[in-house]
PDB file of N, CA, C and O in Angstrom:
ATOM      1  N   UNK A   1       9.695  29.957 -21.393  1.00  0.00           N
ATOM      2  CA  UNK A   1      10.161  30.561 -20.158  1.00  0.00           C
ATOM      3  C   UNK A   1      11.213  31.619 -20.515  1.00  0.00           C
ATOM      4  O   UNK A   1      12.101  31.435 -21.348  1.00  0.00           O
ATOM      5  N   UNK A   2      10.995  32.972 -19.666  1.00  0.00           N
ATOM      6  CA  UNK A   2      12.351  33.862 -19.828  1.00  0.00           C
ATOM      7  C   UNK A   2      13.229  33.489 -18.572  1.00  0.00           C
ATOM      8  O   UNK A   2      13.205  33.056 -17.420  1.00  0.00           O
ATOM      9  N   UNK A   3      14.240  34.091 -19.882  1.00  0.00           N
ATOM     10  CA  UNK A   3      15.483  34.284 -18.297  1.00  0.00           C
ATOM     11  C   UNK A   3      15.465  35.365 -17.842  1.00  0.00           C
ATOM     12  O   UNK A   3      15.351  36.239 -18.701  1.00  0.00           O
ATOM     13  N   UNK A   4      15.533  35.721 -16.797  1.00  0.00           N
ATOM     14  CA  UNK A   4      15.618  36.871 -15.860  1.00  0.00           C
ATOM     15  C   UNK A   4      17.267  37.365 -15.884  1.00  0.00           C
ATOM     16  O   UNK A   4      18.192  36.655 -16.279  1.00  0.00           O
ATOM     17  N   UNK A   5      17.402  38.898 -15.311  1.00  0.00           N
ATOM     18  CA  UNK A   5      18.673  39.127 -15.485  1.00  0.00           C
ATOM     19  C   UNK A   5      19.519  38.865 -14.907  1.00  0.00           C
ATOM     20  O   UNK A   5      20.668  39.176 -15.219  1.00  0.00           O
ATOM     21  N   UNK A   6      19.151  38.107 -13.725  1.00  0.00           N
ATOM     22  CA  UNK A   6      19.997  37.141 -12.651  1.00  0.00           C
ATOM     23  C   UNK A   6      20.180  36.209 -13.282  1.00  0.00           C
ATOM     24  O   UNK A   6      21.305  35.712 -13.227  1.00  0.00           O
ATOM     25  N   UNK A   7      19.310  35.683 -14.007  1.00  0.00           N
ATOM     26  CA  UNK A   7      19.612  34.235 -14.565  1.00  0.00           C
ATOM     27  C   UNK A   7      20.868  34.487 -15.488  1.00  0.00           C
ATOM     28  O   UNK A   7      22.011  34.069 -15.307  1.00  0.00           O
ATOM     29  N   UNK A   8      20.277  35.451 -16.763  1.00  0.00           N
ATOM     30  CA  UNK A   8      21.815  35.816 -17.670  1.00  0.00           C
ATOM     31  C   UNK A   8      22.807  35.948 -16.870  1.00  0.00           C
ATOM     32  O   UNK A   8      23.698  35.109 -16.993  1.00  0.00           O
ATOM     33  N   UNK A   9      22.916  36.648 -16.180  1.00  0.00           N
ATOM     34  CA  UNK A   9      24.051  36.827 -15.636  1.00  0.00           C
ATOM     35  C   UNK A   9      24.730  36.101 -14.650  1.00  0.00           C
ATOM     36  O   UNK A   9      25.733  36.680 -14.230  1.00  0.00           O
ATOM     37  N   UNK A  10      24.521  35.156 -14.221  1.00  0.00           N
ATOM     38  CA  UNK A  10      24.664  33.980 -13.600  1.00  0.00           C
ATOM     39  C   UNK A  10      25.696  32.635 -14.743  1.00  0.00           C
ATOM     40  O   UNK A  10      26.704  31.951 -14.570  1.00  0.00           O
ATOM     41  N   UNK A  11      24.586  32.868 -15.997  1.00  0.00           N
ATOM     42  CA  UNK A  11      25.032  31.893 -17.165  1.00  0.00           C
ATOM     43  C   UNK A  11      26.200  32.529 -17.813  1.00  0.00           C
ATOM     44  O   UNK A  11      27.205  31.866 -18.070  1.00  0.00           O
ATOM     45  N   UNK A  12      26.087  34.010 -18.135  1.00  0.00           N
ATOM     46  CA  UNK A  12      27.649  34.638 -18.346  1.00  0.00           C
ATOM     47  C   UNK A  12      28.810  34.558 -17.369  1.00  0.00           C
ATOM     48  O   UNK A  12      29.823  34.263 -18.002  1.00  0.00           O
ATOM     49  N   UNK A  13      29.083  34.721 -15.939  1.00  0.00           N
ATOM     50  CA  UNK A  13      29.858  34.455 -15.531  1.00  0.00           C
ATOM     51  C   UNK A  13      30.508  33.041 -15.173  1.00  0.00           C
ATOM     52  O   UNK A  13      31.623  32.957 -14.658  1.00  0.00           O
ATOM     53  N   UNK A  14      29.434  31.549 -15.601  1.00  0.00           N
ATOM     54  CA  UNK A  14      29.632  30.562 -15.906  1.00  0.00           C
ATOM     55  C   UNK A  14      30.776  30.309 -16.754  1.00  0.00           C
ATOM     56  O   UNK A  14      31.821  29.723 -16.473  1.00  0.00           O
ATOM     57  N   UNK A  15      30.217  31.120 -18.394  1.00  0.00           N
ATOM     58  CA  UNK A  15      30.902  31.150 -19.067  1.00  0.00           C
ATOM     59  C   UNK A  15      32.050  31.687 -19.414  1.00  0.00           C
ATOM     60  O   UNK A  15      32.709  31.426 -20.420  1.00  0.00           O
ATOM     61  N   UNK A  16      32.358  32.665 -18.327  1.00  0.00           N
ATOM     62  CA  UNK A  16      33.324  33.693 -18.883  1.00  0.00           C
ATOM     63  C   UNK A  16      34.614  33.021 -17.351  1.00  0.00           C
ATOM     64  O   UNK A  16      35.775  33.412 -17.233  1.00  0.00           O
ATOM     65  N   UNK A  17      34.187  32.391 -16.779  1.00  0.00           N
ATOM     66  CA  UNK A  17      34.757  31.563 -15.842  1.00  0.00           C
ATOM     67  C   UNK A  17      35.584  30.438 -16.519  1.00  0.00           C
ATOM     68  O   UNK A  17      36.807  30.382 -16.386  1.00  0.00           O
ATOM     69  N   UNK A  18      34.896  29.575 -17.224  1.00  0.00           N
ATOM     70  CA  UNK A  18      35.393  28.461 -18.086  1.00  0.00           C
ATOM     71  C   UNK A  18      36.377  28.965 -19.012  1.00  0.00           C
ATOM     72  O   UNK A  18      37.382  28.354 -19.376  1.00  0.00           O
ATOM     73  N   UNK A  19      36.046  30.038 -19.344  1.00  0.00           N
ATOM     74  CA  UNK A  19      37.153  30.919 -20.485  1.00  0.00           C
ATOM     75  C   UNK A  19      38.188  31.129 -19.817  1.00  0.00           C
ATOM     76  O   UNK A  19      39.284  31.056 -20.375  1.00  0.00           O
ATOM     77  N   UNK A  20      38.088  31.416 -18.570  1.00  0.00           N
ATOM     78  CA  UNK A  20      39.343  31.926 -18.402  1.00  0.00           C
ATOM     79  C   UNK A  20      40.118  30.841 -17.087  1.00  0.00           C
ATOM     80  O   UNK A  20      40.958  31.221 -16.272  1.00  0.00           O
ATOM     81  N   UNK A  21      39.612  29.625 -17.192  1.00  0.00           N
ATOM     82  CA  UNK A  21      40.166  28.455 -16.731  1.00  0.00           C
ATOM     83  C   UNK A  21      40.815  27.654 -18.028  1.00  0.00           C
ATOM     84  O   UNK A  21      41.994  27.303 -17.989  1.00  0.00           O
ATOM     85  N   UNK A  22      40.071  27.414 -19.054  1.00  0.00           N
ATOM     86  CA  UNK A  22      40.820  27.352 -20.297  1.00  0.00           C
ATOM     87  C   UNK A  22      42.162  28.175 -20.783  1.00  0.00           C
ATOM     88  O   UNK A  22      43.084  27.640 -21.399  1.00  0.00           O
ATOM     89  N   UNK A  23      42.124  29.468 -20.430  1.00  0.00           N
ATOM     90  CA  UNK A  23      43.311  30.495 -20.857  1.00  0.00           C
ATOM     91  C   UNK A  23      43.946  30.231 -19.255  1.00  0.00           C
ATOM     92  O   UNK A  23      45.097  30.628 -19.442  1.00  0.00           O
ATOM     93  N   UNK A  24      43.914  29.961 -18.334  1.00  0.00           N
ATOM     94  CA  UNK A  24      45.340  29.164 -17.273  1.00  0.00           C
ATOM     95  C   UNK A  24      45.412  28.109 -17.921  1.00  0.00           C
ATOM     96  O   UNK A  24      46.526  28.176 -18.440  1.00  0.00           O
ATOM     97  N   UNK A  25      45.030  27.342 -18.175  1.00  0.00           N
ATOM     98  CA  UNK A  25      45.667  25.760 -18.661  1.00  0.00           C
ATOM     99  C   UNK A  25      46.344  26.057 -19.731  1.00  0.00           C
ATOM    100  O   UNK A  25      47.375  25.446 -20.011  1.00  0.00           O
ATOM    101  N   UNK A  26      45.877  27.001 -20.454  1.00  0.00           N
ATOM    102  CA  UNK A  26      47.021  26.991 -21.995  1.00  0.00           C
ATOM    103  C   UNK A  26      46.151  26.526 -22.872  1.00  0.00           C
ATOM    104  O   UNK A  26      46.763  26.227 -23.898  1.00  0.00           O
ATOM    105  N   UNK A  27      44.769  26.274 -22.987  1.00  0.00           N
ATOM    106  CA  UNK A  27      43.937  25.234 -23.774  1.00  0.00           C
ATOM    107  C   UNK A  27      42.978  26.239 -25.206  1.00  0.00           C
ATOM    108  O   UNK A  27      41.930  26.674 -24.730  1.00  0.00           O
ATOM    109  N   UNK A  28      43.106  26.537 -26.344  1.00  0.00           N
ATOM    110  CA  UNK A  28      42.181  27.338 -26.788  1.00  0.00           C
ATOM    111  C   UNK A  28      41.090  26.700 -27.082  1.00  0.00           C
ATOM    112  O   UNK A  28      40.934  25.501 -27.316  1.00  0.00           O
ATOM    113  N   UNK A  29      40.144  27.777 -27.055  1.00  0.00           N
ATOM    114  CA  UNK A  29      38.825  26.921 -27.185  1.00  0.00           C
ATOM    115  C   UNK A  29      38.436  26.016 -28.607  1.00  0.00           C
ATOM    116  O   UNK A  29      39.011  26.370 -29.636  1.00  0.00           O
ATOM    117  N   UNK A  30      37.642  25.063 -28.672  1.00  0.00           N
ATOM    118  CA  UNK A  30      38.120  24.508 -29.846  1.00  0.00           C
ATOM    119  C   UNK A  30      37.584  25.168 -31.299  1.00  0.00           C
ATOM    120  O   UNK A  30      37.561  24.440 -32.291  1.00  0.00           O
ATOM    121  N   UNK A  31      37.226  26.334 -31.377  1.00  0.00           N
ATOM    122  CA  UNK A  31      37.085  26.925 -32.662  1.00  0.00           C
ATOM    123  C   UNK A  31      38.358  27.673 -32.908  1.00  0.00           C
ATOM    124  O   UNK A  31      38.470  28.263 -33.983  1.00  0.00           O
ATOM    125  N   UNK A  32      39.430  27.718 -31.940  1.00  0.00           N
ATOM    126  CA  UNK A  32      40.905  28.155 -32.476  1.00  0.00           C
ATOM    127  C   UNK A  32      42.222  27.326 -32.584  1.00  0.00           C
ATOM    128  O   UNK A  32      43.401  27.632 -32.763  1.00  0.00           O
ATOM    129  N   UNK A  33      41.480  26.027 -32.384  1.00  0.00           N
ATOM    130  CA  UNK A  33      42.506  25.291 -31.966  1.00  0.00           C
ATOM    131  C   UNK A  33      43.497  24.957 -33.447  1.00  0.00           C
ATOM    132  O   UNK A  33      44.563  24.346 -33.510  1.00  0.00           O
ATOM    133  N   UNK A  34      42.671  25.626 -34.597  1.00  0.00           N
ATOM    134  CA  UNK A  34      43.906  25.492 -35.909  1.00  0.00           C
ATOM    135  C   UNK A  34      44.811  26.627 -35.606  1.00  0.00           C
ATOM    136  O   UNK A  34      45.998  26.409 -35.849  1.00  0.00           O
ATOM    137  N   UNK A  35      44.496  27.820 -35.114  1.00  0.00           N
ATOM    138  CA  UNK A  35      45.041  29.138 -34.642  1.00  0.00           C
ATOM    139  C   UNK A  35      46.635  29.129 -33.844  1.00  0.00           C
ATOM    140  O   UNK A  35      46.985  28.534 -32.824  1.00  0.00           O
ATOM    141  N   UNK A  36      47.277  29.888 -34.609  1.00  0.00           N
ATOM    142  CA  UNK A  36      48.613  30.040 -33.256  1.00  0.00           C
ATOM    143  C   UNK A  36      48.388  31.336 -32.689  1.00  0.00           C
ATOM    144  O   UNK A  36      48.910  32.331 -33.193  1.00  0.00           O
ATOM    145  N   UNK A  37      47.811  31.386 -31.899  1.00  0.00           N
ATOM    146  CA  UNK A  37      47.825  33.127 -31.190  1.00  0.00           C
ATOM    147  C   UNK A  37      48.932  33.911 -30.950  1.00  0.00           C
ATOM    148  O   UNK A  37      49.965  33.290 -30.698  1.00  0.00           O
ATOM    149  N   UNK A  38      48.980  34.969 -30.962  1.00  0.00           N
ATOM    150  CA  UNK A  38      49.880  35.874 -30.683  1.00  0.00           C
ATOM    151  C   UNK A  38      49.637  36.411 -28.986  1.00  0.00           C
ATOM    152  O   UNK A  38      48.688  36.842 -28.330  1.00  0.00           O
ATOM    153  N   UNK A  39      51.326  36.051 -28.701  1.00  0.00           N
ATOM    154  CA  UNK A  39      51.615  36.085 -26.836  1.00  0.00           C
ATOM    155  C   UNK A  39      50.787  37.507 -26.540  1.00  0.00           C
ATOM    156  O   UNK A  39      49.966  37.696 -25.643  1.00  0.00           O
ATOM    157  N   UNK A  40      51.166  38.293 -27.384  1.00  0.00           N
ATOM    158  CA  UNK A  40      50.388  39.686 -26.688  1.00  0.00           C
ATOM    159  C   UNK A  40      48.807  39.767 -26.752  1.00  0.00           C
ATOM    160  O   UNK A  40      47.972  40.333 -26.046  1.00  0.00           O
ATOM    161  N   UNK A  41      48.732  38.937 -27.935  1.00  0.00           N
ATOM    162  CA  UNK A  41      46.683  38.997 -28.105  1.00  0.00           C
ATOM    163  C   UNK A  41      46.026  38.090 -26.648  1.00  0.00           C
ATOM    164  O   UNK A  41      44.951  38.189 -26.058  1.00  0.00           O
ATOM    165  N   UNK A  42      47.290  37.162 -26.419  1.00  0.00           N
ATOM    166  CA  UNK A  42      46.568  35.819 -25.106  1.00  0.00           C
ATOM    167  C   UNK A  42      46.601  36.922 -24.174  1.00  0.00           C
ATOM    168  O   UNK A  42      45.500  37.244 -23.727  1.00  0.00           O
ATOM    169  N   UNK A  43      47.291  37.373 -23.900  1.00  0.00           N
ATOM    170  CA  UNK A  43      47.353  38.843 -22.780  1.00  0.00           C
ATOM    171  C   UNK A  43      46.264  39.539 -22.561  1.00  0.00           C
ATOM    172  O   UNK A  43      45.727  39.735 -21.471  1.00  0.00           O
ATOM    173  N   UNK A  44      45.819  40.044 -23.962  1.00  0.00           N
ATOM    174  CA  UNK A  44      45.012  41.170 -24.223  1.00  0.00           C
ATOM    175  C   UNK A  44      43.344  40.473 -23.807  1.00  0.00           C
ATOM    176  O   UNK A  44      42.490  40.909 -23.035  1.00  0.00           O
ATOM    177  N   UNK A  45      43.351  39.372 -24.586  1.00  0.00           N
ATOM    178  CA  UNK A  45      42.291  38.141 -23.916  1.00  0.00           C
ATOM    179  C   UNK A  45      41.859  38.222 -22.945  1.00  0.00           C
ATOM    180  O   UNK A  45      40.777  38.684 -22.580  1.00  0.00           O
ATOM    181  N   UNK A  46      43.115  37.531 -22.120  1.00  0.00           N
ATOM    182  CA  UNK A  46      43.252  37.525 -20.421  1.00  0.00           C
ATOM    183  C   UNK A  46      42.835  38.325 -19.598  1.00  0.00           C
ATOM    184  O   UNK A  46      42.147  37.865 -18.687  1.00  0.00           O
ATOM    185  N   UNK A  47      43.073  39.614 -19.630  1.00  0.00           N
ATOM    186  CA  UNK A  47      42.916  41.085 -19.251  1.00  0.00           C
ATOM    187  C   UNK A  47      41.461  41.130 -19.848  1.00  0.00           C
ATOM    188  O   UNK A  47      40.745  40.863 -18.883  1.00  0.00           O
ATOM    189  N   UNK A  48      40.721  41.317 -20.861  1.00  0.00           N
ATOM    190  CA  UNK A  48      39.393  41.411 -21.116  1.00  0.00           C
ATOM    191  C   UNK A  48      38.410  40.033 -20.080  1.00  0.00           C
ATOM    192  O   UNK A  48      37.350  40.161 -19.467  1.00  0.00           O
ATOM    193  N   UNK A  49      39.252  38.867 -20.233  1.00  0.00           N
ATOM    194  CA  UNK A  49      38.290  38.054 -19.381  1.00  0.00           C
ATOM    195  C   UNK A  49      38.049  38.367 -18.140  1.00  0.00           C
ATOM    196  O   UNK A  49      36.975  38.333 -17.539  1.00  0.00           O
ATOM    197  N   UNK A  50      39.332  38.748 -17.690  1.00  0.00           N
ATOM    198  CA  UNK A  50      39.087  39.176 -16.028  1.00  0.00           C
ATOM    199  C   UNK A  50      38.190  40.327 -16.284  1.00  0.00           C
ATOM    200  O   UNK A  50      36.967  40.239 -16.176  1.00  0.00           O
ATOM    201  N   UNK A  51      38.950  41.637 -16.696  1.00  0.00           N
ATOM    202  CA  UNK A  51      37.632  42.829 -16.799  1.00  0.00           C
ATOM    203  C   UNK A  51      35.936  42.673 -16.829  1.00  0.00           C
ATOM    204  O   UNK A  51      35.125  43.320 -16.167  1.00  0.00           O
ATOM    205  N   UNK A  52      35.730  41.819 -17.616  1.00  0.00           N
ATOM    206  CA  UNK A  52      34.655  41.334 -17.484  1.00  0.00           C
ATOM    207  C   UNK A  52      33.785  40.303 -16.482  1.00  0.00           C
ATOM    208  O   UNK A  52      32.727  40.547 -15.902  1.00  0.00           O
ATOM    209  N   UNK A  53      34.622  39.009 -16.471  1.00  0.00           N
ATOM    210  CA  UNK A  53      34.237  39.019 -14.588  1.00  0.00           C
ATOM    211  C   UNK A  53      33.779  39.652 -13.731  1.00  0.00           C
ATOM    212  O   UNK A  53      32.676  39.678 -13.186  1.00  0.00           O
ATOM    213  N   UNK A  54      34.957  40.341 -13.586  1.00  0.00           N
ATOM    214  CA  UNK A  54      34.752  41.911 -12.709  1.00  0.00           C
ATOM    215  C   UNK A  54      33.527  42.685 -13.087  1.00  0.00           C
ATOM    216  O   UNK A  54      32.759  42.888 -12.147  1.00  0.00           O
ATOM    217  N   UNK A  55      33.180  43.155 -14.233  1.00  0.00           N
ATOM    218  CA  UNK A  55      32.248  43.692 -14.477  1.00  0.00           C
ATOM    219  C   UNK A  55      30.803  43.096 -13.900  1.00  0.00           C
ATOM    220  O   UNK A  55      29.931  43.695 -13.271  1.00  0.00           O
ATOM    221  N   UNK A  56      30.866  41.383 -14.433  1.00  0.00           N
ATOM    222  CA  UNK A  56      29.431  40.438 -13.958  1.00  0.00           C
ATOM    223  C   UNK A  56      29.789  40.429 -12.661  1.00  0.00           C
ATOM    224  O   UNK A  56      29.208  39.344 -12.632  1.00  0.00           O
ATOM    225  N   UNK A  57      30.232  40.596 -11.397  1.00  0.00           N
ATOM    226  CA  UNK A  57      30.564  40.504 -10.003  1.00  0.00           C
ATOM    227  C   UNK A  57      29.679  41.871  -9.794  1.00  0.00           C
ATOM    228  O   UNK A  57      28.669  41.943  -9.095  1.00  0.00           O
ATOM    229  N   UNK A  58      30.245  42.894 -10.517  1.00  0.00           N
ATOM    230  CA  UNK A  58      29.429  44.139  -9.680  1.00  0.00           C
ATOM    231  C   UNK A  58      28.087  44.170  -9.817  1.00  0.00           C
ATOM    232  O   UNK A  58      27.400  44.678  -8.931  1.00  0.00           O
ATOM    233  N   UNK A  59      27.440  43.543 -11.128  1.00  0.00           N
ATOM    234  CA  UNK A  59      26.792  43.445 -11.508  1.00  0.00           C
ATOM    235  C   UNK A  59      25.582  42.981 -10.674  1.00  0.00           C
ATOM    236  O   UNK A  59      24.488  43.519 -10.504  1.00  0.00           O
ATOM    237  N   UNK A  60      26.206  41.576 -10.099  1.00  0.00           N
ATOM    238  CA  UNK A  60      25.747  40.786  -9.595  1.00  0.00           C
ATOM    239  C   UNK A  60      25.492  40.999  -7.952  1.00  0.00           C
ATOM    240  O   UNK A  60      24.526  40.646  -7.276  1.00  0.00           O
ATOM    241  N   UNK A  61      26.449  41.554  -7.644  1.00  0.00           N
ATOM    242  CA  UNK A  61      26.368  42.201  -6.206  1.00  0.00           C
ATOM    243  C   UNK A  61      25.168  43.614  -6.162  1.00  0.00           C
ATOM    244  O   UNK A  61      24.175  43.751  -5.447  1.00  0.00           O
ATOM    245  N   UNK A  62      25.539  44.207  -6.853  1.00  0.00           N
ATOM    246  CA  UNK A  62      24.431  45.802  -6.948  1.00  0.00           C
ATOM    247  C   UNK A  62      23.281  44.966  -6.794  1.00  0.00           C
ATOM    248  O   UNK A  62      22.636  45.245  -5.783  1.00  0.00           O
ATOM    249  N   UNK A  63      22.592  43.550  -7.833  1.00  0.00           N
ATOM    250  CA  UNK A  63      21.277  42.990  -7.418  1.00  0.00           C
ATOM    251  C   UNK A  63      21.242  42.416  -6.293  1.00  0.00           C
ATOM    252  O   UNK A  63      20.131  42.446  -5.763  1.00  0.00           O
ATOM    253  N   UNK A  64      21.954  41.960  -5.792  1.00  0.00           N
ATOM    254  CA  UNK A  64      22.173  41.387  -4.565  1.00  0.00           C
ATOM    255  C   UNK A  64      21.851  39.614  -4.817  1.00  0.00           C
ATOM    256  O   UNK A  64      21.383  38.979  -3.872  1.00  0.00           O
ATOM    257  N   UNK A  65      22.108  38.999  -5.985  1.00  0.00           N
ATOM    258  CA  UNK A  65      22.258  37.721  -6.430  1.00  0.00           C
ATOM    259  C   UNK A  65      23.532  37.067  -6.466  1.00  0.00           C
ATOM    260  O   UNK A  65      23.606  35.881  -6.787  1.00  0.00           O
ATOM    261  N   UNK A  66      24.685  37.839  -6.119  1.00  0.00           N
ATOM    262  CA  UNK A  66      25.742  37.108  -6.336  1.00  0.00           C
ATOM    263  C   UNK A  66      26.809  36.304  -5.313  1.00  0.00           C
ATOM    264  O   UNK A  66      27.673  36.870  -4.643  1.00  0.00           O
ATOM    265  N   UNK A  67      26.593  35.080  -5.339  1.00  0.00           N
ATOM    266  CA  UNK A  67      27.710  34.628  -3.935  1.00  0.00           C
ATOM    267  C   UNK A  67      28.736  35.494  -3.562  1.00  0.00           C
ATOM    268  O   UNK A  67      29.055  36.325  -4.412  1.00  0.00           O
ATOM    269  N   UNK A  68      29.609  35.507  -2.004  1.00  0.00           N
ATOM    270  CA  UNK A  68      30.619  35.974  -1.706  1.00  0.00           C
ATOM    271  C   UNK A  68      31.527  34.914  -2.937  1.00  0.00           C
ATOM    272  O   UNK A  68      31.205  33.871  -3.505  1.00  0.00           O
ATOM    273  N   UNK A  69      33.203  36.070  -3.004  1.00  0.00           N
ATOM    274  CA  UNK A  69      33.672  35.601  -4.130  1.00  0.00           C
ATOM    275  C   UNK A  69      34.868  34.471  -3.579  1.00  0.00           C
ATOM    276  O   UNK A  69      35.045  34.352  -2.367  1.00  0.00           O
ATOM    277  N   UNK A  70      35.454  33.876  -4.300  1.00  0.00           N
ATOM    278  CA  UNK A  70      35.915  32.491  -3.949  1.00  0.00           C
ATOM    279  C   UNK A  70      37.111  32.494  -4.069  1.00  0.00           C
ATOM    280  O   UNK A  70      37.493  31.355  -3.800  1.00  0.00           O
ATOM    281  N   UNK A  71      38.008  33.177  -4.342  1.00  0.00           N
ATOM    282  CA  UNK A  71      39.727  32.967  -4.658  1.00  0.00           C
ATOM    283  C   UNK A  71      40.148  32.718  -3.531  1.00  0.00           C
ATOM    284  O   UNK A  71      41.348  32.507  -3.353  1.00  0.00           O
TER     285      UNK A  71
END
């Protein structure tokens, strides 16, 4: 079976959701968890996770697959 581009993109903003519920809690994911990050890189992170969100939202809206948004 393929995934369709609703489907990807459905499964990326899954994921990029969890990422950045992990980065509010303070939690790194566990392939960094030997890692001490640098305050400005968690920033720089942060700011790319949302950007990207944002990006799968428009994405998702232009197809017309994407729920109203939830905050």
């Amino acid at each position: 079976m393929t995934m369709g581009t609703d489907d990807f993109l459905h499964e990326l903003a899954v994921e990029v959701e969890a990422d950045i519920e992990l980065d509010r809690a303070g939690t790194p994911p566990d392939d960094d968890a030997d890692w001490v990050l640098d305050p400005y890189e968690a920033q720089v992170e942060a700011a790319d996770l949302n950007n990207l969100q944002g990006a799968i939202e428009a994405l998702e809206t232009d197809s017309g697959s994407y729920p109203p948004a939830h905050d």
